[in-house]
N, C-alpha and C positions, 0 to 999 in steps of 0.2 A: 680518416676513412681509408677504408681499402680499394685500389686501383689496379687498374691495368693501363702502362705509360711507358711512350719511351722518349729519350731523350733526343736520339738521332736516326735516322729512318734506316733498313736494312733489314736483313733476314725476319722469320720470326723471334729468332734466338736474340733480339735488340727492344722484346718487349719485357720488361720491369713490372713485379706485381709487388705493390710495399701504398707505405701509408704517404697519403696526400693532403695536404688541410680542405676543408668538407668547403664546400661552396654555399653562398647565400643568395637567396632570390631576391632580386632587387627588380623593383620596375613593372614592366609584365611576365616576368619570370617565376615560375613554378617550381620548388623542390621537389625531387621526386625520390624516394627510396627505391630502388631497384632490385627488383624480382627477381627476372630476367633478361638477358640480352642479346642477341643474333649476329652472326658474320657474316658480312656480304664481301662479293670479292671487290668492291669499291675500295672496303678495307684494310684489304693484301693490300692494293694497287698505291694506296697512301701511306700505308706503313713501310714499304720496300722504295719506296720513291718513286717509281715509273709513273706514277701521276705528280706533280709539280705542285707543292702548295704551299704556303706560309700558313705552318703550325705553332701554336701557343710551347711553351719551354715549361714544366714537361708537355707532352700532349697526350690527352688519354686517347684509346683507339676506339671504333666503334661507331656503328650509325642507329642500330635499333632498341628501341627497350620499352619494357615495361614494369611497373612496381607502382606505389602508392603514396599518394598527395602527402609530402609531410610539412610542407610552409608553401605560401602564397605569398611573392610581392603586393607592394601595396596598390600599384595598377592593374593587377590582373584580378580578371571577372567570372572567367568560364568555370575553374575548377577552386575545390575546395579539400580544406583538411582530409583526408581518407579516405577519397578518391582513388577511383584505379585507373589508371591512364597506359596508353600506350600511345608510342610516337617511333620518329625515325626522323630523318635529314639532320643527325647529328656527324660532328667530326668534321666537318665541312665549311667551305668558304669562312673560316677562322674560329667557327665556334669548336668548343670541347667537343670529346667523344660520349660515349654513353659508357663504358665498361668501368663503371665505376660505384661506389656503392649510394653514392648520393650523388645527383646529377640536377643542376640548375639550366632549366628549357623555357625557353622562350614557350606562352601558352598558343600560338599559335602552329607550334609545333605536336599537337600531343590531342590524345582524342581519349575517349570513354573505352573502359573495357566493358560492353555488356555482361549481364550476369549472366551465370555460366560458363562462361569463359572463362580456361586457365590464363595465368601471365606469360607461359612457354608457347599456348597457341597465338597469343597475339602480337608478340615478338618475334615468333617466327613468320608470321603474314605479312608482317610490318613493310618492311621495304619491297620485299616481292610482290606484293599485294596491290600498296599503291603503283608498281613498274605496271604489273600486268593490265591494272583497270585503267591506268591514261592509256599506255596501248592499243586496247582495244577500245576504249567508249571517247574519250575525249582526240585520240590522233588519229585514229583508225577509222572511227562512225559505223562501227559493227552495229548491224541489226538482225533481227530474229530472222530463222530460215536461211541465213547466208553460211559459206563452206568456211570455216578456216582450217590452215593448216597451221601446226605448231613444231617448228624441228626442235622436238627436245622436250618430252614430255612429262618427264617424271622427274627434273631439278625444282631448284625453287619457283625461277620465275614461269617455265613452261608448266610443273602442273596449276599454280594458280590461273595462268591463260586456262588451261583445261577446262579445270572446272567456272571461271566466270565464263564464259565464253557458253559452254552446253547450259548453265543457267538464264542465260541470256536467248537461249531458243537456237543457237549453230550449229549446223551438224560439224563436228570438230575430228577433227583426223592428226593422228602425230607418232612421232616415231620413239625406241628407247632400244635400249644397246641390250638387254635379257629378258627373257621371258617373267622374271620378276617382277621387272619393271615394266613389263607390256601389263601385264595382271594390276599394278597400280595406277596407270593410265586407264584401263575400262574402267574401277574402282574409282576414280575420280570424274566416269563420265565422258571420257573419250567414248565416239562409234568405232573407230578404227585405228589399231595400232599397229604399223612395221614395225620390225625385231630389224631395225637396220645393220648387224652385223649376220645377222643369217637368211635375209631377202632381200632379193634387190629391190632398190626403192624405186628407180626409175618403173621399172616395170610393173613393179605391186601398186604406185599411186597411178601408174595408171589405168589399171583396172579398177580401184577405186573410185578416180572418178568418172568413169562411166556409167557409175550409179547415183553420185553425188551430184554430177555437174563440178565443171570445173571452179578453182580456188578464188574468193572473194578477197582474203585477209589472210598473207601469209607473214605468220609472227615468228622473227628471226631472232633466238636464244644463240646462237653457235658464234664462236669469235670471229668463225669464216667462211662466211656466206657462202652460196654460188649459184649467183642471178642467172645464168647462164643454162642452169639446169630446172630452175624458178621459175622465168618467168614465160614458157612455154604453158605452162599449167593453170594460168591469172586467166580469172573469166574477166571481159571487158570491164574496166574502171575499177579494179582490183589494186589491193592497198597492200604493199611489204613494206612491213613493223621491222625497223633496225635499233638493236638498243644496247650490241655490246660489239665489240672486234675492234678497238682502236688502230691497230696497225695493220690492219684487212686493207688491201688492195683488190677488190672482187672485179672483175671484166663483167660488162654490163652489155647484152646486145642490144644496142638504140632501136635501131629498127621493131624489135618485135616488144620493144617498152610503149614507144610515142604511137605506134600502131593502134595496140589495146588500151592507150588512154590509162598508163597506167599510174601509178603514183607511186613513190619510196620515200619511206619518210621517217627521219631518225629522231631519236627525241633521249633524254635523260632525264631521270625522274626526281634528281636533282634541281633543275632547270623548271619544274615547275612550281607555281606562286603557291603561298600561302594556301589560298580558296579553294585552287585546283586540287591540292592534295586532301584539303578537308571533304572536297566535295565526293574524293571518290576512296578515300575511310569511312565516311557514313554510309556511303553503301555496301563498304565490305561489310561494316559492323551488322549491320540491317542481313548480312549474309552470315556470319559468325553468331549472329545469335539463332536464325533459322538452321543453322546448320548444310547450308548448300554451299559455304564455304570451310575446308578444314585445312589448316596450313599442314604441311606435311614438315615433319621435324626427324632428321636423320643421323645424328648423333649429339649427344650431349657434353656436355664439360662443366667443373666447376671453374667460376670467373678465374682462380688462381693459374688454370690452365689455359690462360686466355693465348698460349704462346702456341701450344700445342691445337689450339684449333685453329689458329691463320696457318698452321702446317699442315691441314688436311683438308682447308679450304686449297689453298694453291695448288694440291696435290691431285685434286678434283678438278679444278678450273684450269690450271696453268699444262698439267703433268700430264691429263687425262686417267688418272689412275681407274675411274669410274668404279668406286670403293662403297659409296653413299648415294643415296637419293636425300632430297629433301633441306632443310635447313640444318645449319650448326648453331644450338641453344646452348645456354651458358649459365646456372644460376649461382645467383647470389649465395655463398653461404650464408646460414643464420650466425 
């Protein structure tokens, strides 16, 4: 089978696209033919080494996918021959990646595509999706009528916040770097969007909320926070979502944290079980087939170019190049 693998961790230029012997499902594992599959910058972060792992020789890259049931081990229950599935928490804690054309998953990994649904929209919701929905319903305890604010509103995991979050009844407010992407923040149901490069924000949210009332659930996308400028704005018992910046050192004023009873609370969507992650795929899914959830997908590749898209992932995430909105999809050639 055809892969995307490399042998030792470094640039993107140290990812390898050639043939791999094809994996067998054994156990409660599922073969899956692969449609589709998404880059998250987890995947930069393991493929360059700055995240620490013991990876499999080769290791394929990759955490999200979708494509269709083609063998079932002899344990597994859920799925069947010609199914369409989507999953994600691949690459990880030693298992294989997904960028590959056949990919053996554990079935506790992997959900239903509803119909109607392409294999690019649910691989691109994939891991953003489940970030967004522990986020907000399982760490956060958002409820309808409350404010959040989202810095970052139109990448992966900030429009999904967007749009669950205003489906869920919030009035949701968030910021984006062009008027382009202020137009796909209302588009996805944001009330209020800063053009953070051409209004000041301090000033603009706070005439915002004047009308809003101040911030219940402030959901921190940016690598580098700034609680300091944050947490003046938290109405009492108000909750900041921290879910990326590894090397962030943020200054936190105590006082005006412990005052308003407030909570900060970082989570990895990694880090949560089995259940947890099913529990809040069946409700994307329940939102993907309604259509009040649409992953946003921002440039394409075929898997061969699996080099060239951890290049314009990092380029985005690392570089700030701010080039794309949305997910980087990958499909399988036929």
């Amino acid at each position: 089978m055809k892969a995307a693998f490399l042998k030792t961790t470094g640039s993107p230029d140290c990812i390898q696209y050639g043939e791999l012997p094809a994996p067998v499902a054994t156990g409660s594992q599922v073969l899956v033919r692969t449609q589709s599959v998404a880059v998250n910058p987890i995947d930069t972060y393991i493929r360059s080494g700055s995240v620490k792992a013991t990876l499999p020789d080769p290791y394929i890259v990759g955490s999200d996918l979708a494509g269709i049931v083609e063998a079932v081990g002899r344990e597994s229950a859920r799925f069947k021959v010609g199914d369409r599935v989507w999953g994600s928490n691949q690459g990880l804690a030693g298992r294989q990646g997904s960028f590959a054309e056949l990919c053996a998953i554990e079935e506790k990994w992997l959900y239903p595509i509803p119909d109607g649904v392409s294999f690019e929209a649910a691989t691109a919701g994939a891991m953003v999706g489940i970030t967004a929905h522990l986020g907000l319903f399982f760490h956060g305890s958002l409820k309808a009528g409350e404010v959040v604010f989202v810095n970052g509103g139109s990448g992966g995991v900030g429009s999904a916040v967007v749009q669950l979050a205003k489906a869920a009844g919030a009035t949701v407010i968030t910021s984006a770097g062009s008027p382009a992407k202020a137009a796909e923040c209302r588009e996805h149901g944001a009330d209020y969007v800063i053009e953070y490069r051409t209004e000041d924000v301090d000033l603009r949210l706070a005439e915002i909320l004047k009308t809003t009332g101040q911030i219940n659930l402030w959901f921190e996308t940016h690598r580098v926070p700034t609680p300091e400028r944050s947490l003046p704005l938290m109405a009492l018992r108000g909750r900041l979502i921290f879910m990326a910046g590894r090397d962030a050192r943020p200054v936190i004023p105590l006082g005006q944290f412990y005052t308003r009873d407030l909570r900060a609370i970082g989570f990895a969507m990694f880090n949560a079980t089995p259940d947890e992650q099913r529990d809040a795929a069946t409700d994307l899914n329940r939102m993907l087939a309604a259509g009040t959830w649409r992953p946003k997908i921002g440039a394409r590749f075929p898997l061969s170019q699996a080099a060239a898209a951890h290049r314009l992932q990092e380029e985005n995430t690392l570089q700030g190049a701010n080039t794309m909105t949305g997910k980087i999809v990958l499909n399988v050639e036929a």
